[in-house]
C-alpha positions in Angstrom: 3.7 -21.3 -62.6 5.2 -25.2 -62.9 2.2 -27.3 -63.3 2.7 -31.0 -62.1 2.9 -33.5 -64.1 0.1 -35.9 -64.1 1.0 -38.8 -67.0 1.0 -41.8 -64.7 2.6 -44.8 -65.7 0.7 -47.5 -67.7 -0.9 -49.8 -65.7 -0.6 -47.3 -62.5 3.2 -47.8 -61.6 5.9 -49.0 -62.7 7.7 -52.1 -62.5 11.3 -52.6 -60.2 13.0 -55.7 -60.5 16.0 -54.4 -59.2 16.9 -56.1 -55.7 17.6 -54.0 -52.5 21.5 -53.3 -51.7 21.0 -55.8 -48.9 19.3 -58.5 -51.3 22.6 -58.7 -53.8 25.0 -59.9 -52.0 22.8 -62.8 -50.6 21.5 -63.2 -54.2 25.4 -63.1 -56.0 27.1 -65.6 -53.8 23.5 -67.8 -54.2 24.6 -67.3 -58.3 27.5 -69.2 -57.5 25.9 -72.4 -56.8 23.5 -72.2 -59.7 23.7 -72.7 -63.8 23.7 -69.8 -66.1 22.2 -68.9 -69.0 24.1 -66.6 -71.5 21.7 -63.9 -72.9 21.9 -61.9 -76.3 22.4 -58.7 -76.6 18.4 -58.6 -77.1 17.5 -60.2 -73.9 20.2 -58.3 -72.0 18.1 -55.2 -73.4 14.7 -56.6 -72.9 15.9 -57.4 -69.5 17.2 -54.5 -68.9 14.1 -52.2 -69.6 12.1 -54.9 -67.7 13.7 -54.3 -64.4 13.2 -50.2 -64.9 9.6 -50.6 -65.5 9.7 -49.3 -69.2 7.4 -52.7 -70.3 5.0 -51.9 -67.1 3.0 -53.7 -66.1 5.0 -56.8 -67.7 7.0 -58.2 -64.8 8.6 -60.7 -66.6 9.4 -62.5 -69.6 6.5 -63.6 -71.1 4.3 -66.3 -69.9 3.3 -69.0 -72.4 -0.6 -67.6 -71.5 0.7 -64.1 -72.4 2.5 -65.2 -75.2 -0.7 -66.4 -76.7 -2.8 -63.5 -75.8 -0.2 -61.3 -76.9 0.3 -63.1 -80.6 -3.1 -63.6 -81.3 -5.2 -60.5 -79.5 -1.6 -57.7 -78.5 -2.7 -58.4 -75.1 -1.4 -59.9 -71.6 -3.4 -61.9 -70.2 -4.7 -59.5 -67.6 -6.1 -57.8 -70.3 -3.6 -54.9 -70.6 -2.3 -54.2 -74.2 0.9 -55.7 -75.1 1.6 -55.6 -78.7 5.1 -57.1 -78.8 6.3 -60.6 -77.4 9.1 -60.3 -75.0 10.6 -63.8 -74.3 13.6 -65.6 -73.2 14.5 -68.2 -76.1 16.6 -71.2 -74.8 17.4 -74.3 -76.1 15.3 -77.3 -74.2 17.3 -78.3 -71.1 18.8 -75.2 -70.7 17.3 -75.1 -67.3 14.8 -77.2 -64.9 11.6 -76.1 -63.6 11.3 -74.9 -60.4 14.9 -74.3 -60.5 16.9 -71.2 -60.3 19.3 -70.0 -63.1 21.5 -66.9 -63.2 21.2 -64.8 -66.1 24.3 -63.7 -67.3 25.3 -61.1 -70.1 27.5 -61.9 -73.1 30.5 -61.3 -71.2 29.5 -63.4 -68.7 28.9 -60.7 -66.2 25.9 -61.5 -63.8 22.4 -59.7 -64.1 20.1 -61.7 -62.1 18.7 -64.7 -60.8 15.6 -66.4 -62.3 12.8 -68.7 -60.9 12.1 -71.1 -64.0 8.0 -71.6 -63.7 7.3 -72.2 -67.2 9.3 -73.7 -70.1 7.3 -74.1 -73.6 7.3 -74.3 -77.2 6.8 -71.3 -79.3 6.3 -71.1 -83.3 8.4 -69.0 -85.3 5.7 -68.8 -88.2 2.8 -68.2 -86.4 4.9 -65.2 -84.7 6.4 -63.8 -87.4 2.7 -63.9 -89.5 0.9 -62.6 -86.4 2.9 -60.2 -85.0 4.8 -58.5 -88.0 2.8 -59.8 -90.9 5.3 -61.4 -92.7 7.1 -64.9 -92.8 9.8 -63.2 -95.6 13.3 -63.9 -94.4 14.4 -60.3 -95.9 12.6 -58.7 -92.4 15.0 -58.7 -89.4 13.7 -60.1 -86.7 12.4 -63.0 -89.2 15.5 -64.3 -90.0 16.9 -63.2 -86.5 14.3 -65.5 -85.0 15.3 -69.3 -86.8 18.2 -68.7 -84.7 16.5 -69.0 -81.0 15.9 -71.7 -78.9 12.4 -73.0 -79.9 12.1 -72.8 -75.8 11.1 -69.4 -73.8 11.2 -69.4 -70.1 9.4 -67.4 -67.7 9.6 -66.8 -64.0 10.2 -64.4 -61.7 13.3 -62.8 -61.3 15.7 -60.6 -59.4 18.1 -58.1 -61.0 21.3 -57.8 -59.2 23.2 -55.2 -61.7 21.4 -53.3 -64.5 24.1 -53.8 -67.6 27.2 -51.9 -67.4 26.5 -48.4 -70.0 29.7 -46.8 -69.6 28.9 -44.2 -72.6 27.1 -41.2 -71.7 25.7 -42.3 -68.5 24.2 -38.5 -67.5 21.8 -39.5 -70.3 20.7 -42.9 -69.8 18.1 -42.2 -67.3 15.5 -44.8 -66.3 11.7 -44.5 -66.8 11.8 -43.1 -63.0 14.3 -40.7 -63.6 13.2 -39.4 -66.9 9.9 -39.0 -65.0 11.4 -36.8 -62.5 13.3 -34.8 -64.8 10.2 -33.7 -66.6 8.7 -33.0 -63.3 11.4 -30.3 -62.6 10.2 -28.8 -65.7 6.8 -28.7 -64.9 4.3 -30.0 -68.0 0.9 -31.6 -68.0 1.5 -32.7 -71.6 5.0 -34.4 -72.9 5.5 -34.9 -76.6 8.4 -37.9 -77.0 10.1 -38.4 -80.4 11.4 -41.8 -80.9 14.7 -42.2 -83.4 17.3 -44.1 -84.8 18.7 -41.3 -87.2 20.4 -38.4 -87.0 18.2 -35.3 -86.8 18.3 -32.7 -89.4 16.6 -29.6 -90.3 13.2 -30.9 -90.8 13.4 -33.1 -87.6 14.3 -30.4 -85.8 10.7 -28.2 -86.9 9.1 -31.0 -86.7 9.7 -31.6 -82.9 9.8 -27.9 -82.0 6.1 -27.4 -83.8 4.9 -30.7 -82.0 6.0 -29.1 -78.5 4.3 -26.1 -79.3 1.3 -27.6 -80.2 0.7 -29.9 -76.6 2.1 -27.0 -75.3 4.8 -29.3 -73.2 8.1 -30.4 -73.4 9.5 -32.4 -75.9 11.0 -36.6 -74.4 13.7 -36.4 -77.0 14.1 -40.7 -77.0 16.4 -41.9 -79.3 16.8 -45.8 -79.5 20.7 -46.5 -78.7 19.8 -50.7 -78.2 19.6 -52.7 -81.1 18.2 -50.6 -84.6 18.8 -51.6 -88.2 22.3 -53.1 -89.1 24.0 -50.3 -91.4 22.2 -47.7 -89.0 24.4 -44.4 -87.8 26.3 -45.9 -84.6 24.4 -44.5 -81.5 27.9 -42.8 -80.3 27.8 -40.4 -83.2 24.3 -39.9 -83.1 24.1 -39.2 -79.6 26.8 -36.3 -79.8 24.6 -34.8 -82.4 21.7 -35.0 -80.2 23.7 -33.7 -77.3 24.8 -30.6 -79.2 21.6 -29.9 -81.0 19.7 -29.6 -77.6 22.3 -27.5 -76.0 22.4 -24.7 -78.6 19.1 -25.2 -80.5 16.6 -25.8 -77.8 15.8 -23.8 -74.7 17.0 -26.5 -71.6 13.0 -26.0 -70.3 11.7 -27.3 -73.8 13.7 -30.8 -74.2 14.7 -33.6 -71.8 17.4 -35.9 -73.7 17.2 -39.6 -72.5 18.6 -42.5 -73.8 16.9 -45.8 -74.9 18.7 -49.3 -74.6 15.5 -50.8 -76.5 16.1 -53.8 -78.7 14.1 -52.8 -82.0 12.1 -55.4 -83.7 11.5 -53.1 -87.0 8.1 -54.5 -86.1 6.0 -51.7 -88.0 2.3 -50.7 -86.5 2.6 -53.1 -83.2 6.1 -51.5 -82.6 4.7 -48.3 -82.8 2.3 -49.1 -80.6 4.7 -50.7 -78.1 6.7 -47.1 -78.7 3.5 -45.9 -77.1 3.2 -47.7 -74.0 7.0 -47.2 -73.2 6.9 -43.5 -73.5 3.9 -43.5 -71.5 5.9 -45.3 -68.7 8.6 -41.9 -69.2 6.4 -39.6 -68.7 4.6 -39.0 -71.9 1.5 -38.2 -73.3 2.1 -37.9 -77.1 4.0 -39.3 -79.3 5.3 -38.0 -82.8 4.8 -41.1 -85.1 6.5 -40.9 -88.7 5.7 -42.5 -92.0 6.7 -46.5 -92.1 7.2 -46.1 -88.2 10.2 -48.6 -87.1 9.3 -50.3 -90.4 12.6 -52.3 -91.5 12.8 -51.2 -96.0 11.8 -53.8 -98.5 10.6 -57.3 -98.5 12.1 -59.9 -101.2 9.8 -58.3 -103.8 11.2 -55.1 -103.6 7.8 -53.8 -101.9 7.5 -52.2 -98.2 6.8 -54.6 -95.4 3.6 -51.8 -94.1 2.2 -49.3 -95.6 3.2 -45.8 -94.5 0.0 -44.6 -92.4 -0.3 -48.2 -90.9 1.6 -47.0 -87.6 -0.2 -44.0 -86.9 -3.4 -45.5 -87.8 -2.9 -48.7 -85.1 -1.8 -46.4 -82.8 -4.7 -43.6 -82.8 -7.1 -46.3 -82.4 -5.5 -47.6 -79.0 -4.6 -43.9 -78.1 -8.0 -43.9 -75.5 -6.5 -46.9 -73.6 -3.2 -46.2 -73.5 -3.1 -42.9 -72.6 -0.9 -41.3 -75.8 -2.4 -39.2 -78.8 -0.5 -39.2 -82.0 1.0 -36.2 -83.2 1.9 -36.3 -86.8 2.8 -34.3 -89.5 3.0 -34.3 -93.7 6.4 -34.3 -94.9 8.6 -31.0 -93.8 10.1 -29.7 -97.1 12.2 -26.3 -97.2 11.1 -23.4 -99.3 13.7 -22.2 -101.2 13.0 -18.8 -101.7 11.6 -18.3 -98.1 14.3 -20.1 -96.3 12.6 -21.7 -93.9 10.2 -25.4 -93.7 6.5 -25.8 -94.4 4.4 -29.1 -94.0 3.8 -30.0 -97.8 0.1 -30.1 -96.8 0.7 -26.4 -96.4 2.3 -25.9 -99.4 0.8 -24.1 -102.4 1.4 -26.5 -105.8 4.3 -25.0 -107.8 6.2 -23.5 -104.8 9.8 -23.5 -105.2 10.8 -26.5 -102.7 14.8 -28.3 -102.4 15.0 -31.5 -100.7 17.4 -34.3 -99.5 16.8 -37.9 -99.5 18.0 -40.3 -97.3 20.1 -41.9 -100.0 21.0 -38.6 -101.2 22.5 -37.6 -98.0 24.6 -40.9 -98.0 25.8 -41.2 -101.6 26.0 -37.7 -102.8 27.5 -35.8 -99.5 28.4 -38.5 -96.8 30.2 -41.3 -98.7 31.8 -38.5 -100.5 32.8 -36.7 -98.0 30.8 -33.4 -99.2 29.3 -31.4 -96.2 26.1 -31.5 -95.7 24.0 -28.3 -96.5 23.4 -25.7 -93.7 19.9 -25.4 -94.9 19.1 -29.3 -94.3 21.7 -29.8 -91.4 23.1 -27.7 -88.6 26.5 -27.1 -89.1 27.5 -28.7 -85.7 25.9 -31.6 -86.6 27.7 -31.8 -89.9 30.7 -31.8 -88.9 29.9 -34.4 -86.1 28.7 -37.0 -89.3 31.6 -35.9 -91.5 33.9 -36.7 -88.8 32.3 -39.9 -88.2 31.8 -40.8 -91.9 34.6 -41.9 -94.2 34.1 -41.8 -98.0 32.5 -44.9 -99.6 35.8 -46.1 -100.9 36.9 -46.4 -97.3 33.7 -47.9 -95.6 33.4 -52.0 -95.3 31.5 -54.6 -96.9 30.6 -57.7 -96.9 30.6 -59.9 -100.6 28.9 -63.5 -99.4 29.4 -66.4 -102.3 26.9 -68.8 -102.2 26.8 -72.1 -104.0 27.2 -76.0 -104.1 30.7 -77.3 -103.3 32.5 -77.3 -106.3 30.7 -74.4 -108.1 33.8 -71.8 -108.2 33.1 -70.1 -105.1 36.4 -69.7 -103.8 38.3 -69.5 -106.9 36.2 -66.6 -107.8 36.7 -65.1 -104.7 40.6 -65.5 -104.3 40.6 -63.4 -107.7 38.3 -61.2 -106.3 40.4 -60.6 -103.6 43.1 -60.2 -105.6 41.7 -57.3 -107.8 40.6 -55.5 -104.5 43.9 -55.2 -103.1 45.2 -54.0 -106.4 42.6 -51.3 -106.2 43.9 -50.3 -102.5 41.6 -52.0 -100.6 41.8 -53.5 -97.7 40.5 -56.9 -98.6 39.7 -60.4 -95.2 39.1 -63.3 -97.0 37.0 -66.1 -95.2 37.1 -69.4 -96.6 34.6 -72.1 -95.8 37.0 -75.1 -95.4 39.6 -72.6 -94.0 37.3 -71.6 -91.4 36.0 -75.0 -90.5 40.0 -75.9 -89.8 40.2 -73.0 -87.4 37.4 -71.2 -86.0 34.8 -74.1 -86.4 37.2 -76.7 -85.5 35.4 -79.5 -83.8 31.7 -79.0 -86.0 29.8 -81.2 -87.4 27.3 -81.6 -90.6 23.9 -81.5 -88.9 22.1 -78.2 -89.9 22.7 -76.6 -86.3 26.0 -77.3 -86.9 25.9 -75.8 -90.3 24.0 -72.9 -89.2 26.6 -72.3 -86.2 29.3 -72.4 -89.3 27.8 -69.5 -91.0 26.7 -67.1 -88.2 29.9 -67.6 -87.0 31.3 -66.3 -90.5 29.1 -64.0 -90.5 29.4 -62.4 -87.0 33.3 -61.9 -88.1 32.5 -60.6 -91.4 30.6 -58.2 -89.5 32.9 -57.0 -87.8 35.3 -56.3 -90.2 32.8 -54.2 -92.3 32.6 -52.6 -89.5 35.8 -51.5 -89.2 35.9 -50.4 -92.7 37.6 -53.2 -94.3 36.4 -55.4 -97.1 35.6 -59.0 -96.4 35.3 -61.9 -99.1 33.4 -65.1 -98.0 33.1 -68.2 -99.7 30.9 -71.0 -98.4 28.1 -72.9 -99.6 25.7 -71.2 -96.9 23.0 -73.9 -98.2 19.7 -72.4 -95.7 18.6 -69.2 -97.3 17.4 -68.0 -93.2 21.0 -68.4 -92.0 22.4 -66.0 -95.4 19.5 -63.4 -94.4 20.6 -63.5 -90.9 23.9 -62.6 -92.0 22.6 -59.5 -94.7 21.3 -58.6 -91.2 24.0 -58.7 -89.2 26.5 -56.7 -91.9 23.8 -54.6 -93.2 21.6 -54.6 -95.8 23.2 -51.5 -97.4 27.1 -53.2 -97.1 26.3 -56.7 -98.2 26.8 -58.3 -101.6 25.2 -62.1 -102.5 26.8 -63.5 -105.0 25.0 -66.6 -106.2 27.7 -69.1 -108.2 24.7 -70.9 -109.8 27.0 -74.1 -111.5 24.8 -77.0 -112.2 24.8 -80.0 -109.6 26.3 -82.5 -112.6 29.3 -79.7 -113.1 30.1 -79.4 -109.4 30.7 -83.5 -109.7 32.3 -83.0 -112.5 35.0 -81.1 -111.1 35.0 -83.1 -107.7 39.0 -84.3 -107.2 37.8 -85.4 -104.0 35.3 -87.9 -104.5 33.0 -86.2 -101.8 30.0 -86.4 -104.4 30.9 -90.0 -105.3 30.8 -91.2 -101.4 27.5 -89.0 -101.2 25.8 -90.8 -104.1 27.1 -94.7 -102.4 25.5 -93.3 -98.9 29.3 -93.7 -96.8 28.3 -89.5 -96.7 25.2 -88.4 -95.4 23.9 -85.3 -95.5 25.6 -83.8 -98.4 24.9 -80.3 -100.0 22.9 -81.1 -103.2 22.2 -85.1 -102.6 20.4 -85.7 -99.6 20.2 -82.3 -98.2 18.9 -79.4 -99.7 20.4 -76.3 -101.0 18.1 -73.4 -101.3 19.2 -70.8 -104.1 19.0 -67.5 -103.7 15.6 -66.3 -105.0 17.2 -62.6 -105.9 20.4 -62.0 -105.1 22.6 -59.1 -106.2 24.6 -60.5 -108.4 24.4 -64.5 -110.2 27.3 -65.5 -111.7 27.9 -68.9 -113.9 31.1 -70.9 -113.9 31.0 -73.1 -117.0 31.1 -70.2 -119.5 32.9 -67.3 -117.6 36.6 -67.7 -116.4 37.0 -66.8 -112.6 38.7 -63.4 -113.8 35.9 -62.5 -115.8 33.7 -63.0 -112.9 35.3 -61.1 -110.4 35.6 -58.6 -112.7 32.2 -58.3 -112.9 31.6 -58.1 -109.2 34.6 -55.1 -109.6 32.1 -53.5 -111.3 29.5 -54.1 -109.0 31.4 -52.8 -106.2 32.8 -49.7 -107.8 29.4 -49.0 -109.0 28.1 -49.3 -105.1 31.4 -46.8 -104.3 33.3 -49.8 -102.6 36.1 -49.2 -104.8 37.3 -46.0 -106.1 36.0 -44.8 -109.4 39.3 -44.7 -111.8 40.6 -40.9 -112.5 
């Protein structure tokens, strides 16, 4: 007999921002008549999973009262736990209070209508030290950050379209809907496993044995927002999801929903905040991993969290929030019983095989090996094979990074050179070529600098993604702006080169006279006179101009890159 299911929402109910059909069209042709505001692909997710209730009981973005309850104490000001802020960066002036604006998506399409009823100041240190620990510009959401409005507004607001998902919309259910799907099954417990990976073998026991031990359904809830640049795209991950649940689960066992959640990487708070949002799904449990949502290594080399500090900030809020943590050791396979076994379960000297994460990339995926039946379904191999080229054939990014005048783009025509010559499909990006064309019009202030550089980086990005090569030169002088541009390529795709020339070479070599002009003041704000250049404190390769011909440099970086795969190993 179907028992109902009783996991209320936190809070009691959940939020709807979404206006009645008969509200819209008063509230569109009002948008008419009042200024926008452009989000981010964040904020158009954070909006998004405001208006569905998935942040109940927020209603809003956040107040400067709960932004300061929630930085200091993970709680809004009514008391409720909130470990994550969720605000609306803008730039000062970008609207009035008590005014309305229209929120509008990055192509411009309208979402909804805002009251403005606060505008205030926000720090980006004591956020990035209070909420995720750190201040290192190697995490994310760090180096994200210096690039909002020091602003956030608040108000109330009025959704008049959700944003258009035109991908597998049968699975993109809303808090509401995923609740009433896993009321048709009938379950007084739900077990919800967030992800951002493809799910193998182990993943697979892992969230079967979970189910069976709340004896409930499992809230299959993979994250198909914003994850980790360099992550599996959510398109092929979702078709593996899809088919594992079809043929590997029974349909009363496993609701599939999809996530548009913008990930912070936050570590033990964004577990928690994992928490409250499955709660608001219809769940009661929650399977939390080592180094939950944590985002790799900080600029020492050493993890951001340690790899219980997730499960251990979420079992001690799991009375008020209404989810238990289910975890498990590591799931390894037995090799001579063919089948998994928690390692806590294991007997020392049993015969165990495993696959690493790297492993799976560099030995099988950028090789374009199979994957093992034993640590991957078969129809899920053949989903990532299709999906992922060999090495050779993936994109990356190779940033130089140095004073004007240090050999950056001489180094990197070469490069470019030698790339092609290997079959490579190579985009070269020049700084003083770009600022001709696509930052035609900038200035020298450090927004305008900043601007510069994303903009590099954004296309860069883009043509990693598509599986091209892409050389950059340009001096890049803020060490924030480069990381936010590691982030935007990937981590795993992005090569720093640091041209580390001394200042007296680069002026030296200037046939310009831009350093002379600098030095008599008829410049101002010049890259290495009076306005700083921050060096790379480890980047992943340093190269030096005086003493090394530009050949023999990007030879060097050949090397680099064939060692990383990027270029085909010679027969």
């Amino acid at each position: 007999m179907k028992q109902e299911t009783i996991i209320e929402p936190y809070g009691g109910k959940l939020v709807d921002l979404v206006a009645a059909p008969e509200e819209r069209e008063e509230l569109k042709r009002r948008a008419w008549t009042l200024p926008s505001i452009q989000l981010s692909d964040r904020a158009v997710c954070d909006l998004e999973l405001l208006a569905t209730g998935a942040f109940s009981p927020l209603d809003r973005f956040m107040d400067k009262e709960d932004h300061r309850r929630v930085v200091e104490e993970m709680r809004l000001s009514d008391g409720s736990l909130s470990p994550i802020p969720i605000t609306l960066p803008a730039l000062p002036g970008d609207a009035r209070l008590d005014s309305e604006v229209a929120l509008r998506d990055p192509r411009n399409e309208l979402l909804a209508i805002m009251r403005v009823e606060e505008a205030y100041e926000w720090d980006r240190r004591e956020v990035g030290q209070a909420v995720f620990g750190t201040t290192d510009q190697r995490h994310p959401i760090i180096a994200e950050m210096e690039q909002w409005g020091g602003v956030n507004l608040s108000g109330r607001i009025r959704v008049i379209e959700l944003p258009n998902r035109f991908d597998f919309k049968d699975l993109r259910l809303t808090p509401a809907q995923c609740r009433a799907r896993l009321k048709e099954i009938g379950a007084a417990n739900v077990v919800a496993f967030q992800t951002r990976n493809p799910l193998h073998r182990a993943h697979e026991e892992l969230t079967k044995r979970a189910a069976e031990r709340v004896r409930g359904p499992l809230l299959l809830h993979p994250v198909v927002g914003l994850t980790k640049a360099g992550d599996v795209d959510h398109y092929t991950r979702v078709r593996t999801y899809r088919v594992l649940t079809e043929k590997r689960y029974k349909s009363t066992e496993v609701v599939l929903a999809l996530l548009s959640l913008a990930m912070r990487m936050g570590g033990p708070r964004e577990a928690l905040w994992h928490a409250i949002i499955r709660r608001n799904h219809g769940a009661n449990h929650l399977i939390v991993g080592r180094d939950h949502a944590g985002p790799g290594m900080d600029s020492s080399g050493k993890p951001f969290y340690g790899p219980y500090d997730a499960q251990e900030l979420v079992e001690k809020h799991s009375a008020e929030t209404g989810v238990k943590v289910v975890s498990f050791s590591e799931m390894v396979y037995l090799t001579k019983e063919g089948r998994y076994e928690e390692s806590s379960k294991v007997a020392p000297g049993t015969e165990t095989t495993a696959i690493s994460g790297t492993q799976v990339r560099e030995e099988y995926l950028n090789k374009g090996i199979k994957l093992p039946e034993w640590f991957t379904r078969p129809e899920v191999a053949d989903i990532l094979a299709e999906s992922y080229p060999p090495r050779h054939r993936q994109g990356a990014c190779v940033w130089f990074t140095g004073l004007s005048g240090a050999g950056k783009s001489a180094t990197a025509e070469t490069l470019t050179e030698l790339l092609v010559e290997h079959g490579r499909t190579v985009t070269a990006l020049d700084g003083d070529v770009v600022r001709t064309h696509l930052s035609k019009g900038l200035g020298f202030s450090k927004e305008d600098r900043d601007t510069n550089i994303l903009r590099i980086g954004f296309v860069a990005s883009e043509v990693a993604r598509a599986g091209g090569i892409v050389v950059c030169a340009a001096i890049s002088p803020y060490a924030a702006t480069r990381e936010a541009v590691r982030s935007m390529v990937g981590a795993e795709r992005f090569v720093e080169v640091y041209v580390n020339t001394p200042l007296e070479v680069c002026e030296e070599r200037d046939t310009k006279g831009a350093y002379a002009k600098a030095r008599r003041g008829e410049i101002k704000g010049f890259t290495g006179i009076d306005d700083p250049y921050e060096a790379p404190t480890s980047p992943d390769l340093e190269i030096e101009t005086v003493s090394h011909s530009r050949e023999s440099n990007a030879r060097l970086i050949l090397e680099e890159l064939r060692r990383k795969g990027f270029v085909k190993a010679a027969a």
